[in-house]
BAVOPA-185118 format. One record per residue (C-alpha): residue in one letter; x, y, z. Coordinates in steps of 0.25 Angstrom, whole numbers, plus 5000, padded with zeros to 4 digits. Each point is the difference from the previous one (the first is absolute). Layout:
BEGIN
AXYZ...
This chain:
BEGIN
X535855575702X501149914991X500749885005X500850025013X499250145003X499150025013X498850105001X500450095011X499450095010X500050114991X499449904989X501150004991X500949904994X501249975008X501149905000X500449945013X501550015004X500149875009X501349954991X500849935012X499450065010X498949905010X499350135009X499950154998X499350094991X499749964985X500250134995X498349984996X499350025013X500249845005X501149905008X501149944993X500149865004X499049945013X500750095007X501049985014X499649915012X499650075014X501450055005X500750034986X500350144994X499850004985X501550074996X500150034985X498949894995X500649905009X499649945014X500850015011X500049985016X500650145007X501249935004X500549974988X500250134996X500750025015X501249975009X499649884997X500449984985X501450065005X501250105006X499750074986X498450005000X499150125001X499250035010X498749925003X498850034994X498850075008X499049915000X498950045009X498950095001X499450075012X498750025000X500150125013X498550045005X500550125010X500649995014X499249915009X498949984987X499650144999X499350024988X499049914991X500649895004X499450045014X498950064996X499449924989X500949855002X499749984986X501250044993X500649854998X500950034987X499549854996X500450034985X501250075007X500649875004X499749914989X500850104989X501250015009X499949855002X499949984985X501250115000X500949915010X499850125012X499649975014X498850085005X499650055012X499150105010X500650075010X499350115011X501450015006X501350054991X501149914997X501550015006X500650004986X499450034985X501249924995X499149874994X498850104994X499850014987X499050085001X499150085013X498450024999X499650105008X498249995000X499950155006X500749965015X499850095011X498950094994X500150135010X500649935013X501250085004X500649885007X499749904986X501150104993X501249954995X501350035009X501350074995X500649855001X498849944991X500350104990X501350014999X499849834998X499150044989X500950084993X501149925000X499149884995X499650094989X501550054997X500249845000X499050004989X498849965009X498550024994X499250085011X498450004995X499250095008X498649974998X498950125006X498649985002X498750065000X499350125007X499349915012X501550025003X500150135008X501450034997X501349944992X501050085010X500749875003X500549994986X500250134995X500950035010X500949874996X499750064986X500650145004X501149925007X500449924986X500050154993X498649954992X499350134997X498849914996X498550005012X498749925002X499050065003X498749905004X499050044989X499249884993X500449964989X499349884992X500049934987X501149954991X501550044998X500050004985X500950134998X501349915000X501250064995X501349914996X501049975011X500749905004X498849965012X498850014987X500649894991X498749924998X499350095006X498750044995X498950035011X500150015015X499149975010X499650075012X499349985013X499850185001X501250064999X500750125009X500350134992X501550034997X500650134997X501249964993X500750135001X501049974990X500149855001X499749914985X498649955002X500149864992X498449955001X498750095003X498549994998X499250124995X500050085010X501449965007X501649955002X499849875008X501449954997X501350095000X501549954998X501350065002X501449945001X500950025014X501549965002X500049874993X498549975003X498650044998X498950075007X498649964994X498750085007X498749934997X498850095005X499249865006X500449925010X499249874993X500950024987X500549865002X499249945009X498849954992X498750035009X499149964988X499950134994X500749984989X500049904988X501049905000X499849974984X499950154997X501150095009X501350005001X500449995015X500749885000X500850054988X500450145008X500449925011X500949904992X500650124992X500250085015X500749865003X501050014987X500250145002X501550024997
């Protein structure tokens, strides 16, 4: 590459854009800057605390910026948090504490969804009737995506006997798209160019689910299969991911090689 170009995941010659700014996305696949301490927001290439884009900044300030993210493994843990306890998202908190967000698991469901950035759901509830979502919940989830929230929705794989517990909060938010269990293995290497694949070049997997999109724009599959979908909703985003260990590294995917992290961030970024 010439003077000032970068080699970028696709292996082609691209120029940064990192001109004023000290975090975010360098246009190239990389970080502008060395990026924003634990508890910064990276806002238009610049570091900032959530406050200072709040009340506090004044009467004529917006509002505050989300700055969490809910890790949510099902109503009293049931789901493969409960069942396997594996499912720590390791690589989950490190990118949003690179990204200035707070995360966290939960096995019980928040008051208020007004400080998330973004929702995780790793297949909660499976088929237990009493793990469903309630009206209340999802009429929180709406508005957090009318708000202009990011719900992923992650599946998993057929040892899981059923998916009921998310397809019916899936029919509830008027997404035609289902899992079904299935095995699905291997790479994502069908990417297609969205906001979520910038940088994106291979995914990796830990056995996937099967999604029947039904309409819904599939954004990354392997030979076989959809295992991520996207659509936008209100003001926000609902992503599907059809494995539940997408994002939480359980050593079956090669940190040099796949672009996990990178989906993650761009699912972060999302606008």
């Amino acid at each position: 590459c010439a003077a000032g170009e970068v080699c970028n995941t696709a292996n082609q010659c691209c120029t940064p854009r990192c001109e004023g700014r000290t975090c975010g996305d360098d246009g190239c696949g990389g970080e502008c800057g060395p990026g924003c301490n634990p508890g910064q927001l990276c806002s238009n290439g610049t570091c900032l605390l959530p406050a200072d884009a709040g009340t506090s900044a004044g009467p004529d300030a917006g509002p505050s910026i989300p700055h969490k993210v809910l890790i949510f493994h099902g109503h009293g843990g049931v789901g493969p948090e409960g069942m396997w306890g594996d499912m720590k998202h390791a690589d989950t908190l490190a990118v949003c504490a690179q990204e200035g967000l707070t995360a966290s698991h939960a096995t019980t469901w928040p008051g208020s969804l007004t400080d998330f950035r973004l929702v995780i759901l790793p297949a909660p509830g499976f088929n237990e009737a009493a793990a469903r979502f309630s009206a209340g919940e999802v009429a929180q989830i709406k508005a957090f995506l009318e708000a202009g929230g990011i719900l992923a929705i992650e599946a998993e794989k057929a040892v899981v006997l059923d998916h009921a517990c998310i397809e019916a909060l899936l029919a509830d938010l008027g997404s035609p798209a289902r899992f079904e269990s299935g095995w699905v293995d291997g790479k994502a290497t069908r990417i297609t160019t969205h906001a979520l694949t910038s940088g994106v070049t291979r995914i990796g997997l830990a056995a996937a689910g099967q999604m029947v999109l039904n309409g819904e724009q599939c954004i990354a599959a392997t030979e076989e299969a959809c295992v991520v979908a996207a659509r936008g909703l209100g003001q926000g985003w609902l992503v599907l991911v059809a494995d539940g260990n997408t994002f939480s590294n359980m050593a079956t995917w090669d940190t040099a090689q796949d672009s996990n992290r990178r989906l993650l961030r761009n699912l972060l970024r999302l606008p």
